[in-house]
C-alpha positions in Angstrom: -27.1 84.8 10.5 -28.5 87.5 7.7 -28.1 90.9 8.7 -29.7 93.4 6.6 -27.2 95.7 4.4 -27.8 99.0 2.8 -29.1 97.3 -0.5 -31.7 95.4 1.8 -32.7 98.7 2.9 -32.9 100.0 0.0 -35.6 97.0 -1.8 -37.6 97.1 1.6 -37.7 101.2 1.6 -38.9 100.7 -2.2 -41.6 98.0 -1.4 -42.5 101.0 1.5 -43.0 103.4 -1.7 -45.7 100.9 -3.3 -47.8 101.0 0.2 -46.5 97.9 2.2 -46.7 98.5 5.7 -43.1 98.5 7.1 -42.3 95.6 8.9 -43.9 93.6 6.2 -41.2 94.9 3.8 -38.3 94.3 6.3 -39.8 90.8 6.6 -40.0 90.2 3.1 -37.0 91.3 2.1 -35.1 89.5 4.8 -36.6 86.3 4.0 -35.9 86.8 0.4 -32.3 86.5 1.4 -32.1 83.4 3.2 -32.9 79.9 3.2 -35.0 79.7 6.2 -34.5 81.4 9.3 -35.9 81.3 12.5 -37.9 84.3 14.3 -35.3 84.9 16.8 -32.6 85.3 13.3 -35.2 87.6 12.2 -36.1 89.8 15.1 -31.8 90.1 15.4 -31.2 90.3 11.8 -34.0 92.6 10.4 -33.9 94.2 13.8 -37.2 93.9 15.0 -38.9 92.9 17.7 -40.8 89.5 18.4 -44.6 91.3 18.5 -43.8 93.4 15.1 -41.9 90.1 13.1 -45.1 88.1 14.9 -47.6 90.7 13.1 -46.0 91.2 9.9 -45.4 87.3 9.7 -49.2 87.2 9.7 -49.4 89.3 6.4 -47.1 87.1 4.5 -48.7 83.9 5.7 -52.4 85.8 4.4 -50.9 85.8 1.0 -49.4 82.0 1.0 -46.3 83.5 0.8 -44.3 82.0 3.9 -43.9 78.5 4.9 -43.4 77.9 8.7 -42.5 74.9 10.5 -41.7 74.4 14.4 -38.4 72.7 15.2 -37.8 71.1 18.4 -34.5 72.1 20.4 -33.1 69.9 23.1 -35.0 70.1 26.4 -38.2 71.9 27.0 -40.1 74.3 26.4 -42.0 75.7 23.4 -40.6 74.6 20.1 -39.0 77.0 17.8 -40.8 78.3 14.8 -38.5 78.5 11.3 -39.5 80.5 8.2 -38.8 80.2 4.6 -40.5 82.8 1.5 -42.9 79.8 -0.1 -43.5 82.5 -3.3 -40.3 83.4 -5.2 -39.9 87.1 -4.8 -40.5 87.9 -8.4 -43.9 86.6 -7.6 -44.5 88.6 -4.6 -43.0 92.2 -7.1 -45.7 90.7 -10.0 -48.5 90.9 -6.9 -47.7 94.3 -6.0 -47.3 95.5 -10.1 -50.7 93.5 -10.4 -52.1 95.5 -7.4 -50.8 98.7 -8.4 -51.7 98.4 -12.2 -55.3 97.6 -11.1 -55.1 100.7 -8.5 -54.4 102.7 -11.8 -57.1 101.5 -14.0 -59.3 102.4 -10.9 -58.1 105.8 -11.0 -58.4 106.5 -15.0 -62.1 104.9 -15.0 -62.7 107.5 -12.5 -61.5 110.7 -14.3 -62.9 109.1 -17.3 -66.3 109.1 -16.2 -65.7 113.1 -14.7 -65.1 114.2 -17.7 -68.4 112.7 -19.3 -70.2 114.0 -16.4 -69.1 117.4 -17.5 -69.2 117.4 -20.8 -72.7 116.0 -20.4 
């Protein structure tokens, strides 16, 4: 099982920096590091818990990004749910350079259109 190092950390704290909600990062960068894992591997490996990897999962499956299938284990009871990133990761960075360019050109239109207002 994937436990999340230092350099993990590190890429999810910098995917915190461009505005992705927490657990989403943890989540992305975890799965970015394995095959496939199942939600218990990530609630123990990303250290989260079942509700937050449950919530977060939610984002990533919004955006197409995660591929989730339920796998059967001996006996009863529910089956188990295994995830694997669908988008390779330097996909999901071009989203949130795409996201954050756009953000920008937002931004410059606005001061842009200030400073005709004043000089008017």
């Amino acid at each position: 099982m994937k436990v999340l190092d230092d350099k993990d950390l590190e890429f999810a704290e910098t995917l915190r920096s461009l505005g992705v909600q927490r657990n989403v990062a943890i989540l992305i960068t975890y799965l970015a590091n394995v095959e496939e894992a199942s939600s218990r591997d990530i609630e123990m490996g990303s250290n989260l818990r079942q509700p937050e990897v449950s919530i977060a999962m939610r984002s990533l499956r919004d955006n197409g990004w995660v591929s989730e299938k339920e796998v059967r284990r001996g006996g009863k009871g529910r089956p188990m749910k295994v995830y694997s990133l669908l988008t390779p990761i330097d996909e999901v960075i071009r989203h949130f350079e795409e996201e954050k360019q756009q953000e920008s050109a937002q931004t410059m239109e606005s001061i842009q259109k200030l400073k005709e207002l004043i000089s008017g």
